[in-house]
Each structure stands twice: as C-alpha cells, then as structure tokens.
N, C-alpha and C positions, 0 to 999 in steps of 0.2 A: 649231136653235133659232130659234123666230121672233123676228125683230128688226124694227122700225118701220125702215119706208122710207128717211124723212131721217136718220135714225142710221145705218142701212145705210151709205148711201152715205157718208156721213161720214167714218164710220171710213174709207173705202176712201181718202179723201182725205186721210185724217192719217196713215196707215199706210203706205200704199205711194210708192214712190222718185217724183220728181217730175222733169220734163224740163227745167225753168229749177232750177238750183241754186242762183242767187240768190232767187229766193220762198224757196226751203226753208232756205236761212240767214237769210230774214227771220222765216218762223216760229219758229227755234231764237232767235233774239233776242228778238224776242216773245214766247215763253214764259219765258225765262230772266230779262226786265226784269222779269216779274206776279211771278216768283219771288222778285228780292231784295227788291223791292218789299213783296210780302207778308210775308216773312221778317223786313225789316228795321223793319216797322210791329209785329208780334210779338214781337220783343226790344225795342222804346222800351215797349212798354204792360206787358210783363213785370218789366220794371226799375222801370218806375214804380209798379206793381202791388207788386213786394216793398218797395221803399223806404215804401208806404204802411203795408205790414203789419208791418216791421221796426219803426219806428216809432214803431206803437200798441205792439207788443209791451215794447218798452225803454220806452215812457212809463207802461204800465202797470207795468211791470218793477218801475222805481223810483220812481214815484210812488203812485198809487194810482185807484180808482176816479174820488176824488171829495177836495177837502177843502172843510173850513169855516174861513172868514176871518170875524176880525169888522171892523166898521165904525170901530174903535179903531186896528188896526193890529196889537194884541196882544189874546189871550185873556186877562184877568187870574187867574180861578179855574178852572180845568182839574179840579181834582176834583170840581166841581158839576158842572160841564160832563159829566164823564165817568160821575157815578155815574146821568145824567138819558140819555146814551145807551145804557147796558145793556139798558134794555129796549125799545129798537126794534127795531119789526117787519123782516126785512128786513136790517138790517146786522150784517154776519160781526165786524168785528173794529174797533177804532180807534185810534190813536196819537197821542203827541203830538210835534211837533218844533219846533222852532226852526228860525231862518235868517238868518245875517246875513252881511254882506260882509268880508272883512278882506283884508291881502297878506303871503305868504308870500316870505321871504327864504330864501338860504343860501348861501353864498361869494359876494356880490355878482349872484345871478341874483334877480330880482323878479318875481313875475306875481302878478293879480290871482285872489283864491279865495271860493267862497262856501261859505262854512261851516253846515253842519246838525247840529242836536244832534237825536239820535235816541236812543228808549229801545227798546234792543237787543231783548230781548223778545217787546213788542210791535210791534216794527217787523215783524219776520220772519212776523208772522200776517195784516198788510195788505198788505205788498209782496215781491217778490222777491229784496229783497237779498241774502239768503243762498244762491241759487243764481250769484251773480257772486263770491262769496268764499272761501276755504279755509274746511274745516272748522275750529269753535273759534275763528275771527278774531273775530268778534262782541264774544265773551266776553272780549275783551283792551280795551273799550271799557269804562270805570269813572267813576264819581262824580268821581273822587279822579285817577286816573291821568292821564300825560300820555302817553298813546297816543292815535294816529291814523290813520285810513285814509285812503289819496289815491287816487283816480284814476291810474291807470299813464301815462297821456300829462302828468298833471301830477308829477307823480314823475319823469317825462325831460326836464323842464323845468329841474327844480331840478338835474338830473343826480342827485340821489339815490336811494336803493334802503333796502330795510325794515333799520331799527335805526337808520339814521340822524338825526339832530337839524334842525327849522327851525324857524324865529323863523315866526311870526304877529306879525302889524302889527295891533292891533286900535286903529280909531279911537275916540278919546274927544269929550263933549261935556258944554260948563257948562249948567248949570240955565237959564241965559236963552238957548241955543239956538247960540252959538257954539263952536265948534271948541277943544278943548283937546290940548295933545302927546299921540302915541297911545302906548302900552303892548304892550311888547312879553313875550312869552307863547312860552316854547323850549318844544316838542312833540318827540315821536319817531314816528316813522313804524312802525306796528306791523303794516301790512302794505297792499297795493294790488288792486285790483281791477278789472275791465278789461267793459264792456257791449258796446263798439263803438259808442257812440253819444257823439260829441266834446262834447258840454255836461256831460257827466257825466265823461269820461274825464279830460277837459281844466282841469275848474274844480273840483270838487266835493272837498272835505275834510269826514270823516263824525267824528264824536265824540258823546262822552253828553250827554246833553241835559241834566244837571246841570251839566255839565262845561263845557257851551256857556253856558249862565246865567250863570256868574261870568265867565267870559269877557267875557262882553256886557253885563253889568249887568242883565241882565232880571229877577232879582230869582224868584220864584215864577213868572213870566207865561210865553206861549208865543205863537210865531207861527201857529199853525193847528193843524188835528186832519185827519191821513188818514183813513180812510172806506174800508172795502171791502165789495160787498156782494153779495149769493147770486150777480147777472147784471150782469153788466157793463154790457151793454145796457141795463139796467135803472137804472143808474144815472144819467142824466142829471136822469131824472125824481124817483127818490128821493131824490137830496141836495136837491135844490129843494123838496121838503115836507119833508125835514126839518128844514133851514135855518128854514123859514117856521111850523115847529112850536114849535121850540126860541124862536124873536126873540131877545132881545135883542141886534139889531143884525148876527146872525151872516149870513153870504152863503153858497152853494157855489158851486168853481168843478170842474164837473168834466170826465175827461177826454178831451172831446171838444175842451176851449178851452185846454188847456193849448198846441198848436200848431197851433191855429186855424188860422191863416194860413198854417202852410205846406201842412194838408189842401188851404186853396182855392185854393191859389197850383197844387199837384199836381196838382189835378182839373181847372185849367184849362186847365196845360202839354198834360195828355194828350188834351183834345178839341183841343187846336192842331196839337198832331204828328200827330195822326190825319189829321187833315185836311189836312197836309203833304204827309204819307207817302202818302194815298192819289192826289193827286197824281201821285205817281212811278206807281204803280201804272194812272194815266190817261195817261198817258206811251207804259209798255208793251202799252194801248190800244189805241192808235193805229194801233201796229206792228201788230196783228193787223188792223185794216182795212186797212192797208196790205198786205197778204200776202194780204188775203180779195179786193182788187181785182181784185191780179196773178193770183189762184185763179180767179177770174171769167174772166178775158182768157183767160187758157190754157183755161180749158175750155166757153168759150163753143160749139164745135162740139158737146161732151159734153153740154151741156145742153140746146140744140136739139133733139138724138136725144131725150133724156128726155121734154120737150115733146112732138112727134111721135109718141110711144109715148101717150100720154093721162098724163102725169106733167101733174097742176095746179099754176098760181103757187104757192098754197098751199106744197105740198109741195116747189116748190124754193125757195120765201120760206124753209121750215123748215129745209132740207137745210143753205143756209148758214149759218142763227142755228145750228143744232147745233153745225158745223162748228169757228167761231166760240168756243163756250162748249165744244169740247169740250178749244181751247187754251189757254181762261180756266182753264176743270178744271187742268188738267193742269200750269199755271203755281202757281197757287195751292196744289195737293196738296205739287208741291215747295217751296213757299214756307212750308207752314206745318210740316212735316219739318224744311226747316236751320232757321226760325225756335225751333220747340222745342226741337232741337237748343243754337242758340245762346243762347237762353235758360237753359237746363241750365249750359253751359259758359260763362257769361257772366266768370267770377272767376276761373277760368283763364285764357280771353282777354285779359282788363284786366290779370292780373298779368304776360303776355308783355308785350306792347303796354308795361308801363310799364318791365321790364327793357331792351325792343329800344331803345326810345325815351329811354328814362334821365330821364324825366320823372313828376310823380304826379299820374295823371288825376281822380282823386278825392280832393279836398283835404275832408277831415272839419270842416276853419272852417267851409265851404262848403254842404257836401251830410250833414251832420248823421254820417252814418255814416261808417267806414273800410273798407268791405268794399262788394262789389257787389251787392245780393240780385234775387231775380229770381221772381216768381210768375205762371205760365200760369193761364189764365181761361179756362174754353171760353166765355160770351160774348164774349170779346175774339176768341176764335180764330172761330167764327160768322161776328162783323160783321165782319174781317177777309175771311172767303172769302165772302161774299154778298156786298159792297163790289167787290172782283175780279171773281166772275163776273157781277155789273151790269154793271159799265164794259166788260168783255168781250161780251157781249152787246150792248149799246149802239152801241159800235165797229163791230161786224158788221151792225146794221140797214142800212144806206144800200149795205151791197155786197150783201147777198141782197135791198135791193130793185130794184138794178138784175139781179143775174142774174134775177127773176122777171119782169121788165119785156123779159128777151129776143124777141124773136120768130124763133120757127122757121124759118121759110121764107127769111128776108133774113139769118140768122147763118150759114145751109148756103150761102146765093147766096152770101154774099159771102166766104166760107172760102175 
C-alpha cells in the first residue's frame, strides 16, 4: 500500500527498537505526560460538565421554569391572577406557593428551615416533585393536617425519621414592625425525600399551602406563582412578556438566574483549568522535543544518506513534524481512552479515595451536590486532542528544522 514519504519513514522511527535507550524512555515519558495530561483535562471538564447539567436538572426539578414575584413581596389575589393566566399562549401549567423561613426543634437539636406551602395537585403538573417522593406522599399533605415532608439530610439533622413530631419556631411580628415571641407549631413528619442537591435536602420542609398561610399569617396572599411552559428554552423570554402583559407590578425570575452565579463562577472555573491543564500537557511537549533532538543526533548519518539520495529539506522538515505528531497522536488517543474512562468511573473513584482516605471530598454545604456526576462532550474531547497535537507539533518544529538544515557532505565527513 502506498504510503507518503515522511510518514514512511516515520513510522519506521516510532516503531522499530532504537540504539540509545535512554531517547526511547524519553519518548515513553513524553507520550505517557500528553496522556495524563490529556486525560486529566477530560475528567475536570467532564465533571464540571455533569455538575452543570445535574444542576439545571434538580433546579428545574424542583422549581420550575420560571416564576412571577410581585413588586409587594406578596401576590394578594391569586385567583384573578390565576383565572387571567389560563389562557396564555405558551404556558403548560401554573402553581401557587408560599415561602417563608422559620426553625425546626426536637430534643434540643435546632437548624434553620425554609418552609413552602405548595398545592399538591398542581404542583406536580409544573415541577418534578413527585418523582423525588413515594407514591401517595403528596396526598398526606392537607389544609387541615399536621403532616410534613423534609428533606432526608434535614431529617438527619433533627436525628428524626417519618412518624416522628418537631416543633417549628415560627417568627411573629407587631403591626409597627417590631419583633413579637414566636409561636411554636408541633408537626409530624409524614415522610422524606432525597434530590441530591443540599439546599433542598438540607433546608427545605414542603406543606399545604393552606396550611402554610395560617402558619404565617398570610392571610389569602401568596409569595409567587411557578410557571411551566411548552420549552424550557423558551422560557426565559416568555415569562418576561408575560410578566409585562399581566403589570401590575409582577416581575419573572426565571431559570436561568435562579443560580446565576454559580453557572458564571462554573464557566469560568472550566476556561481556568483548561488552561492549567493544557499547561501540563505543554510540559509533555517538551519531552518530545527533547527526544526529537536526541532523534536528530542519532540519526544525523541517516539523514545525510536520505539527502544524497535527492530526499528535499522539505520532506525531511516533514518526516520530523510527522514524527513529532505522530507521538502527540498517540499520547492524546491514550489520554482521551483513560480520560473517558475516568470520567465513566468518576463515583466509584471518589467513593474509594473517601473510604481509603476516611475523609469527605465532596462536602454538599460546598459543591451543591452529594454525588460526583460527570458528562463527556465531544467538543471538549476535540479541543482537548487538537490542543495536544498543536503543542506536539509546535515542540517538533525547531528539531525538524535543524535536521532539514543538515548538510550532507560535512554530517558523512565528520561521522
């Protein structure tokens, strides 16, 4: 099979056994740095990649597309409200909830909880809560009753488990805006529910939204209206005209800005590390200019003959950038194999590493989630091996332009 000249020979140099053992243990280094290099730039952008997508998934989970705030602080009439959004274009379904803050006791353990009243119903037709719940939990939430759903990391808090009883601390307030003793309010725990996402695991107690009004004093009113609607996508723009259709006073915030900041804080980590990691990757560079020098020196006799035959600079300028890129290849092929790899098995990994270590690398106060997720991107894997074989490349010019700069006659005189 015909094969081009400089690749020819190439191969012949990447293939066959070499007389300095130390060049060919420089090369196995050199390709094996492009490899973790590659690899280990593949698992930060993967990681960072699933935590992005984990994310939106749980934020749309349990919240929703989009909601509408008003400029009061509370919606006062919710059924005008509601019977004026049935016939938008565009939106699936709507809710109403409350939200307020209160602290949950029981045998002297205290943590702070934000409490939401939701109308069971139609909650389940805007958000996903019902796929984090047992079947039939929903329907143990009532007007009337003192049932309640916690979050499982806040239910480990209290040290309690479902049937059990805790006090709510609900704050009071006088008419002229100062502080009155709060009111305490025994609940039972009617069952828990688990996202993997610590703001919700961690704080969140779900009740009826009727149920949360007396609670709170709200009286008829509501703190916002969820919003779901045909495209997600689509929603950033649609709750902003309908917000601006509806007025009086209403705003949407939807969910793109629910964790604004930690999308831009994400996006900017991962153009950092990138450009950390490729770093390293320029590193095991190096190595291969170094190893294309020693290539040079040893086979300077070899290349003279080539020259002498009518071989042009050209084609031996070519022979070593192939040469060159054909251990950037072969570096990065491995590098992006254990990076997918490790990527795959990321949550196996961390869950060794925190058993050997007896330490918890992933603190959910911290990094939102309790689990590792991890999403491969073929443009990530792309810029990843075009980055590699750049720098591979790169590294190789300045030794294939000294071997093309040999001269025949003075490399045989002086051999």
């Amino acid at each position: 099979m015909f094969q081009p000249f400089p690749l020819f020979v190439a191969l012949r140099y990447v293939t066959t056994k070499r007389r300095n053992r130390f060049a060919s243990f420089v090369s196995v280094v050199s390709v094996a740095g492009i490899a973790l290099g590659v690899a280990a730039l593949i698992i930060v952008l993967s990681v960072m990649n699933g935590f992005e997508r984990e994310v939106v998934r749980h934020v749309l989970g349990m919240s929703s597309h989009a909601v509408l705030l008003s400029a009061q602080g509370v919606i006062l009439d919710w059924p005008e409200l509601d019977a004026r959004l049935r016939g938008e274009d565009g939106l699936v379904a709507a809710t109403p909830y409350l939200r307020a803050s209160g602290m949950l006791t029981r045998k002297g353990k205290v943590t702070g909880v934000m409490v939401e009243g939701i109308a069971p119903q139609r909650e389940i037709q805007v958000t996903d809560l019902a796929h984090y719940l047992a079947p039939g939990l929903l329907e143990t939430l009532s007007p009337t009753g003192q049932g309640v759903l916690l979050g499982d990391t806040l239910a480990a808090k209290l040290e309690a488990k479902v049937g059990d009883t805790v006090t709510l601390v609900v704050p009071q307030w006088l008419a002229d805006g100062r502080s009155a003793p709060p009111r305490y309010e025994r609940l039972t725990i009617a069952g828990t529910f688990h996202t993997g996402m610590h703001q919700y695991d961690g704080r969140l107690l779900l009740t009826h939204i009727d149920r949360a009004r007396v609670l709170f004093n709200f009286g008829t009113a509501i703190s916002g209206v969820r919003t779901r609607f045909a495209d997600a996508a689509e929603a950033p723009a649609r709750s902003a005209a309908l917000a601006a259709r509806l007025g009086d006073g209403l705003r949407a915030v939807d969910w793109t800005q629910y964790e604004r900041n930690f999308f831009l804080a994400l996006e900017s980590q991962k153009r950092i590390m990138f450009v950390i990691l490729v770093l390293i990757i320029a590193v095991a560079a190096f190595n291969i200019a170094a190893n294309m020098i020693m290539t040079v020196t040893e086979k300077t006799r070899d290349i003279a003959i080539l020259r002498t035959i009518g071989t042009s600079r050209g084609q031996i300028l070519g022979l070593f950038l192939v040469n060159g890129l054909l251990l950037g290849a072969l570096g990065a092929a491995l590098g992006v194999g254990l990076g997918a790899w490790g990527a795959s098995e990321s949550q196996t990994v961390m869950n060794f590493l925190e058993g050997l270590l007896g330490v918890d690398l992933l603190n959910p106060d911290v990094y939102f989630l309790d689990y590792l997720p991890a999403e491969l991107r073929l443009p990530d894997l792309l810029a990843v091996s075009s980055a590699s074989l750049a720098l591979s490349l790169l590294a190789t010019v300045y030794p294939a332009l000294r071997a093309a700069a040999i001269e025949p006659a003075r490399a045989v005189h002086f051999d």
